[in-house]
Wavefront OBJ file of the C-alpha trace (Angstrom):
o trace
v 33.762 69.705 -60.116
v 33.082 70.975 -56.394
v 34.098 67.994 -54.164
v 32.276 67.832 -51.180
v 33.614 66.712 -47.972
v 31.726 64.821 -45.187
v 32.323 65.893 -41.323
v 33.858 62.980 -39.443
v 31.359 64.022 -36.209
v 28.495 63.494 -38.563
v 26.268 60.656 -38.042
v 26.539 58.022 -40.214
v 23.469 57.269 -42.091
v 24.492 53.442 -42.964
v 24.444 52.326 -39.788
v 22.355 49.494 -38.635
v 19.409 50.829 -36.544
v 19.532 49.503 -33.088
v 17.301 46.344 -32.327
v 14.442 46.747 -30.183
v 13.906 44.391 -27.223
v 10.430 42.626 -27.691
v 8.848 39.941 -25.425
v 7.162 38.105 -28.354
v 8.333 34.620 -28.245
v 10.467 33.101 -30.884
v 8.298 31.522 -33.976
v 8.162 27.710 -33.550
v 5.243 25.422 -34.599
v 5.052 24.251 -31.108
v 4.591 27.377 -29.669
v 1.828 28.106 -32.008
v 0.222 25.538 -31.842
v 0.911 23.985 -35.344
v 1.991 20.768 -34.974
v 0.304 18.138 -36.642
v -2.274 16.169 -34.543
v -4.586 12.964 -35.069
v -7.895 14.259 -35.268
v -9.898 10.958 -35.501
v -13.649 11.123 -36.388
v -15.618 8.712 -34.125
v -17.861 7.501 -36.853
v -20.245 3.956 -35.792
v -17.398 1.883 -37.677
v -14.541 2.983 -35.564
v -16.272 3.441 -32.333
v -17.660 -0.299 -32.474
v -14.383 -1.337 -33.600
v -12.484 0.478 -30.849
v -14.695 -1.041 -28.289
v -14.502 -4.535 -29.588
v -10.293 -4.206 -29.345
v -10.266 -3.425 -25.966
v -13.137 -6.420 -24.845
v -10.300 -8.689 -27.087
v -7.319 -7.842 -25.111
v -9.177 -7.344 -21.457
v -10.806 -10.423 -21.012
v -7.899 -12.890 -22.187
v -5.642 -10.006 -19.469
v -8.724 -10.982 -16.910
v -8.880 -14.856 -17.137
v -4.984 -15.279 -17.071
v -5.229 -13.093 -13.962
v -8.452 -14.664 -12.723
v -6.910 -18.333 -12.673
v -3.477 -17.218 -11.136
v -5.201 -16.504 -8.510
v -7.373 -19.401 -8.170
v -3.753 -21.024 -7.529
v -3.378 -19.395 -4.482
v -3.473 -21.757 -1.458
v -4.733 -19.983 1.431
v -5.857 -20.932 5.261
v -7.164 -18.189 7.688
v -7.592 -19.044 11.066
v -9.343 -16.316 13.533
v -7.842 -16.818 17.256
v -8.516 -14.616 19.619
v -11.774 -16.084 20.671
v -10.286 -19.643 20.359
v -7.604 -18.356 22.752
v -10.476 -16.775 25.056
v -12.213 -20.332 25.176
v -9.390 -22.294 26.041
v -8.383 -20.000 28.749
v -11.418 -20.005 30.355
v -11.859 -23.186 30.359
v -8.561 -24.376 31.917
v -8.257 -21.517 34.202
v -11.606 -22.129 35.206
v -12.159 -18.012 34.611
v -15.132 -16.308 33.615
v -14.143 -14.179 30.104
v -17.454 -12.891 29.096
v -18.031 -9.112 29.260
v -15.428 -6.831 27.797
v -13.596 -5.404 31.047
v -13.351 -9.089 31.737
v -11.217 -10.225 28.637
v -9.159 -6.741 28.639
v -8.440 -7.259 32.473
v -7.443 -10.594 31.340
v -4.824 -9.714 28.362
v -3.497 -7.055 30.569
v -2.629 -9.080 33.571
v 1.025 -9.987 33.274
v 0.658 -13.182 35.331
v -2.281 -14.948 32.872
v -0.995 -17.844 31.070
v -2.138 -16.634 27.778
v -0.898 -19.576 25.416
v -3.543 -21.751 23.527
v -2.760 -24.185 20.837
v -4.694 -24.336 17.478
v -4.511 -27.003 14.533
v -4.667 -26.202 10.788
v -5.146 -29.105 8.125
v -3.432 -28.593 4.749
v -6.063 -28.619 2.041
v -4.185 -28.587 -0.737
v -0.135 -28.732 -1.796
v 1.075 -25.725 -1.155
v 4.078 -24.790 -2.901
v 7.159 -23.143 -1.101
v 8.119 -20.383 0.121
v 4.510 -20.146 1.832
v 4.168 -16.786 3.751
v 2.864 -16.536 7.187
v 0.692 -13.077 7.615
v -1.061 -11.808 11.199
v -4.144 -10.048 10.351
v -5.618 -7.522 12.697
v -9.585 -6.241 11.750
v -11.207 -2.678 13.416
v -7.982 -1.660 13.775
v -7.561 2.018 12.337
v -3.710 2.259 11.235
v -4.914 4.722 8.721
v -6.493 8.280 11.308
v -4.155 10.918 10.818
v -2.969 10.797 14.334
v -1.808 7.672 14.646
v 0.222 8.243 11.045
v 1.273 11.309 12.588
v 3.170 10.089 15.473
v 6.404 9.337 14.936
v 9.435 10.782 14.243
v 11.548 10.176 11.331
v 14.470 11.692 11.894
v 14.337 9.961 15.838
v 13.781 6.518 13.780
v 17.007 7.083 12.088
v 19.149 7.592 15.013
v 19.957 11.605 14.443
v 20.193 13.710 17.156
v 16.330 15.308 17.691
v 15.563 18.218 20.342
v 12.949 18.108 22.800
v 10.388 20.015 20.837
v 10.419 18.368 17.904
v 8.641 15.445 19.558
v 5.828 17.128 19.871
v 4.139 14.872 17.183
v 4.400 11.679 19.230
v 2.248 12.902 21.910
v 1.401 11.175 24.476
v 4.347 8.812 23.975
v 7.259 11.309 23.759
v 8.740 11.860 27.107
v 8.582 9.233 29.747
v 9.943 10.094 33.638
v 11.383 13.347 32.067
v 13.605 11.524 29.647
v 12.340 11.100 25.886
v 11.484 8.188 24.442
v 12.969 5.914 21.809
v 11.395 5.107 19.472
v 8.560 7.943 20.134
v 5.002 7.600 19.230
v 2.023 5.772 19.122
v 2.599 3.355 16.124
v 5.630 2.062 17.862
v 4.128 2.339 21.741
v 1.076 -0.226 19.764
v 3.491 -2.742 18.430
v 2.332 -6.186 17.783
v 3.645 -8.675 19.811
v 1.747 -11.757 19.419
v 4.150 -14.848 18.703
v 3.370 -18.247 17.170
v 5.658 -21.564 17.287
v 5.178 -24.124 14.488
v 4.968 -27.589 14.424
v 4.522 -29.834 11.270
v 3.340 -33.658 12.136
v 4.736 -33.238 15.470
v 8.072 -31.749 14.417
v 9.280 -28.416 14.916
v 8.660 -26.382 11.591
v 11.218 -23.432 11.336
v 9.830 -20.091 9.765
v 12.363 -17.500 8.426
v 12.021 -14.128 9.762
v 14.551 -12.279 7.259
v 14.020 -10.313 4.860
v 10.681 -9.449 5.543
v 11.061 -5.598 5.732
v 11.775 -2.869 2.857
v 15.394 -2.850 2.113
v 15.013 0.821 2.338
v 13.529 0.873 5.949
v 16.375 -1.737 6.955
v 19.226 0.599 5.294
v 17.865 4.574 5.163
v 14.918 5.037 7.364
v 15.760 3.364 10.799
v 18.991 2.987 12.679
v 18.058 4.145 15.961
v 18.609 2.193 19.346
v 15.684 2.112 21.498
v 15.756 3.882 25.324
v 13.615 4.759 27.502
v 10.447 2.473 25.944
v 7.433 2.105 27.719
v 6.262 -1.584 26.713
v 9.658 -2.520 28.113
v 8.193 -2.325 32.098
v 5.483 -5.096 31.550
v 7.087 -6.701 34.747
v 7.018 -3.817 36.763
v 4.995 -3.678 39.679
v 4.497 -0.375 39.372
v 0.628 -0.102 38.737
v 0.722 3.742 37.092
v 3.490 2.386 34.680
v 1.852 -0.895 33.341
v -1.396 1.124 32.389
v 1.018 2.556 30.030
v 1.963 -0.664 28.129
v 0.662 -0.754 24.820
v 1.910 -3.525 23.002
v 5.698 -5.317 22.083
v 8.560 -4.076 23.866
v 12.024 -3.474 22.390
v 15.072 -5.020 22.989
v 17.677 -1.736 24.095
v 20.631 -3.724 22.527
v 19.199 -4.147 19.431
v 19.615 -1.207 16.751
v 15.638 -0.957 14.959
v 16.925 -1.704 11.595
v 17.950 -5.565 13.076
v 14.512 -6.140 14.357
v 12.606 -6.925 10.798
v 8.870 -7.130 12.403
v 8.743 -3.632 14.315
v 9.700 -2.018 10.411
v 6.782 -4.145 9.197
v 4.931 -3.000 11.576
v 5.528 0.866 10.755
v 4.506 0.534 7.538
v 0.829 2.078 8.734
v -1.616 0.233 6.899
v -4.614 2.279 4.753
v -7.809 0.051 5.736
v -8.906 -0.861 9.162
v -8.599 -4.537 8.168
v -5.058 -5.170 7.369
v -2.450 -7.654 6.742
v 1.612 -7.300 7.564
v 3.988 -10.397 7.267
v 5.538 -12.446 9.664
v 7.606 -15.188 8.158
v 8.074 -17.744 5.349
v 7.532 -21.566 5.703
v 10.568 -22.398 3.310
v 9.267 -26.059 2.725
v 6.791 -27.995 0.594
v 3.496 -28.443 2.553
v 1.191 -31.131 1.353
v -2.077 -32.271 1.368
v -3.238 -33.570 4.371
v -0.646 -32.398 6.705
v -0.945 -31.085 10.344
v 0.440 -28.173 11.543
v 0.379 -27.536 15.151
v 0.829 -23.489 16.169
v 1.471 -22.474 19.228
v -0.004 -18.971 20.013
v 1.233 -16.412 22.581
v -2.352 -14.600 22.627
v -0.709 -10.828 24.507
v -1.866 -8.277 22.024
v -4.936 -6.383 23.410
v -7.837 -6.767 20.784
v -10.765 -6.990 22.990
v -10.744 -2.960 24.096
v -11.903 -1.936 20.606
v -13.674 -5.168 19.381
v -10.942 -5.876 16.973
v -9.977 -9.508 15.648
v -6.721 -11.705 15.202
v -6.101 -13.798 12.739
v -3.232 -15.855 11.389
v -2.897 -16.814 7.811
v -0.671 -19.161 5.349
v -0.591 -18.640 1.752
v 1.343 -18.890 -1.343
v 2.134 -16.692 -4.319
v 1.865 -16.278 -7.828
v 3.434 -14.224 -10.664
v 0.537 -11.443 -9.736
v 0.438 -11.920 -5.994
v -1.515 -13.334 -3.333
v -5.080 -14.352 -3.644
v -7.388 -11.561 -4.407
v -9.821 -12.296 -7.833
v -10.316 -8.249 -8.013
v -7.917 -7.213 -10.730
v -9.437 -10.553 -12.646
v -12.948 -9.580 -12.299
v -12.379 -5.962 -12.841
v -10.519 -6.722 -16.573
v -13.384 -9.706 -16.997
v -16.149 -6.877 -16.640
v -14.786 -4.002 -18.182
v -14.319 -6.859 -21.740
v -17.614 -8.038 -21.578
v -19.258 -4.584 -21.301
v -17.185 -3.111 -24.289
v -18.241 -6.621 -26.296
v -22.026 -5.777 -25.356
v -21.710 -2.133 -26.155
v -20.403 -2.721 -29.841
v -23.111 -4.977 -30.084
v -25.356 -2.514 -28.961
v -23.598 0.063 -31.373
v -24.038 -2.433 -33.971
v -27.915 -3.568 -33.670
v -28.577 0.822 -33.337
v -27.047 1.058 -36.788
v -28.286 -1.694 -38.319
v -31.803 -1.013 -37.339
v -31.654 3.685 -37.371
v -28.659 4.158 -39.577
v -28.036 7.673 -40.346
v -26.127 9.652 -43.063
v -22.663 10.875 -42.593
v -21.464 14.148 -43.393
v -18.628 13.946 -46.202
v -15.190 14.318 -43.758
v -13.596 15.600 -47.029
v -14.804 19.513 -46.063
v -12.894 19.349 -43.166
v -10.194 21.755 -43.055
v -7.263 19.897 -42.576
v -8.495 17.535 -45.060
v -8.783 20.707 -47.753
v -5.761 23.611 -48.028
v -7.939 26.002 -50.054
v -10.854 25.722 -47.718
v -8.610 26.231 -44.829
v -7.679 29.381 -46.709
v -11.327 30.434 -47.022
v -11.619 30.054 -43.078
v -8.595 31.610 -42.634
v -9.965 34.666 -44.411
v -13.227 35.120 -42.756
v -11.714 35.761 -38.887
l 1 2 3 4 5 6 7 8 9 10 11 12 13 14 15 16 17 18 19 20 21 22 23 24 25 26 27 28 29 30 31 32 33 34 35 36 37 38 39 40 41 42 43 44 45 46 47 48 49 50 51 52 53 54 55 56 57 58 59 60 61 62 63 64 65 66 67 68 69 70 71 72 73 74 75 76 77 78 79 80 81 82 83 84 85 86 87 88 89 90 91 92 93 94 95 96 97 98 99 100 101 102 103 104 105 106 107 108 109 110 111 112 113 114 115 116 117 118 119 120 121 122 123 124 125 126 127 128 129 130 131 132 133 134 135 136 137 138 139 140 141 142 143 144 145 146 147 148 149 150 151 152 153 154 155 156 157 158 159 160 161 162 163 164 165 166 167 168 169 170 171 172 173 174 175 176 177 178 179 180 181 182 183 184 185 186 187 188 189 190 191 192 193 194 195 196 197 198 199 200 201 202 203 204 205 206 207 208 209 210 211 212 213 214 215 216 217 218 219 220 221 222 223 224 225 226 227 228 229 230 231 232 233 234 235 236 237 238 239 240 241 242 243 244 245 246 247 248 249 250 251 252 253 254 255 256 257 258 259 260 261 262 263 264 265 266 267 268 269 270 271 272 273 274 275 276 277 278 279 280 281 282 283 284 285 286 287 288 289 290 291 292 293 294 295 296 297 298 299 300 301 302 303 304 305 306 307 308 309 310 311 312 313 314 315 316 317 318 319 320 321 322 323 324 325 326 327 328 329 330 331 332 333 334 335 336 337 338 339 340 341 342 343 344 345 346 347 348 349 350 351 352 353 354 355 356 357 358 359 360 361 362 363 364 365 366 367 368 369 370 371
């Protein structure tokens, strides 16, 4: 028998053929779309009963939140007319025409405290929070947002170009100012002393800013700041005072109400805290407040107000969320009732869901075979 011998350079004919890249993606239900799915049919019976489940848990959510709210004790008190009045009237000044009140609130030699009374109406419950609220005052234009800068706020070394953002409150005689910008330039500096039945009522300032603004965003020390010349003779440089001034000694993160007051606020009328009353007030009870009226309102017809009020577990008085939950119930309760009188009075015939594909293998087969 002839025995036939195989060349060792030959190509072997066993081998595995070499595989062939491909970009088609791995096989996986989820990447073809096969996993299963709820595919509810919205037939009268589920849709009324769908709407009647959410009016059942809504309007129980909105009266709970509805009479939380009505808990709230809360006294507003507008002042900066009140102020206006009183100065007039023992300065023996006329304050009626605009240029007069803003000459008037500019003028560093005006006495500019007046005294107003509120009357407890109800108890109010400690801690009760003391708010300043400012109206037609636009925190929110994109300018005003704008100028700042953070990394300035934080106390990092910043070059002169960078401040660019915080015009025209960046540079100041040639040196640049700290903190830059207009939100800080317009800080609020209106103060208030308390007085409860003719003793003095302390407030506690702490803890009224953002941990994070107190420990990450701010650190600076202020320089240089404009609002810090209100005694100045110096005509040119007073017209430049826009609001609080700043204490040079006194890193930003220690002074709680200028990081409230950075927070910008999103509506023209606008709330920020100043304090907490940390005692019971009751019924009936005076308290005497002592206003340092300084912050300029009158330029753009804007209002002051000061306000007291107490919490609950979902906030301070505002019946919107309530409502909101109390109206979106009732109209899902009138709709399935609506649903319900429709189907009672035009029913119509349902198609049999049992055709349905997924319902059906062999008819999903039939599909199947038709594309």
């Amino acid at each position: 028998m002839a025995r036939t011998h195989l060349n060792d350079n030959a190509p072997n004919l066993l081998q595995t053929p070499p595989k062939i890249k491909s970009n088609k993606p791995k096989y996986t239900k989820f990447s073809q779309q096969e996993l299963a799915g709820c595919k509810p049919v919205m037939t009268p019976t589920y849709v009324m009963a769908t709407l009647m489940l959410v009016g059942a848990i809504f309007i129980p959510i909105g009266s709970i939140s509805l009479h939380a709210a009505g808990g709230v004790v809360e006294i507003v008190k507008r002042y900066e007319d009140v102020c206006l009045i009183i100065a007039s009237t023992l300065q023996n000044i006329t304050l009626s025409t605009i240029a007069q009140k803003v000459n008037y609130i500019q003028d560093p030699t005006t006495p500019k405290n007046c005294t107003i009374a509120l009357t407890i109406p109800h108890y109010m419950k400690q801690p009760v929070y003391v708010y300043y609220e400012l109206q037609n005052f636009y925190q929110n234009h994109r300018r005003y947002v704008k100028s700042r800068d953070d990394a300035q706020l934080k106390g990092k070394f910043v070059t002169n170009s960078s401040l660019a953002s915080c015009k025209p409150e960046d540079f100041l005689d040639n040196y640049p100012i700290v903190p830059c910008g207009l939100i800080a330039w317009s800080f609020f500096n209106d103060s208030y002393v308390f007085t409860l039945n003719n003793v003095s009522l302390p407030i506690n300032k702490t803890s009224i800013a953002w941990q994070s603004d107190i420990k990450v965003k701010f650190g600076a020390q202020p320089s240089n700041f404009p609002n810090n010349n209100i005694n100045s003779t110096n005509s040119s440089t007073n017209s430049w005072i826009g609001g609080g001034a700043l204490n040079p000694g006194v890193a930003l993160n220690h002074n709680e109400d200028f990081l409230v007051w950075m927070r910008a606020a999103a509506l023209p009328n606008f709330r920020k805290l100043w304090g907490r009353i940390e005692q019971n007030l009751y019924d009936g009870d005076v308290i005497t407040i002592n206003i340092l009226n300084v912050y300029n309102t009158y330029s753009f017809h804007g209002k002051k107000k000061i306000v007291l009020s107490t919490s609950s577990w979902i906030g301070g008085k505002n019946n919107f969320l309530g409502s909101a939950y109390l109206c979106i119930g009732c109209m899902c309760f009138l709709l399935a009732f609506s649903f319900f009188l429709m189907y009672r009075q035009w029913p119509r015939a349902l198609g049999d869901t049992s055709y349905f594909s997924w319902h059906n293998s062999s008819q999903a087969k039939i599909c199947l075979e038709h594309l």
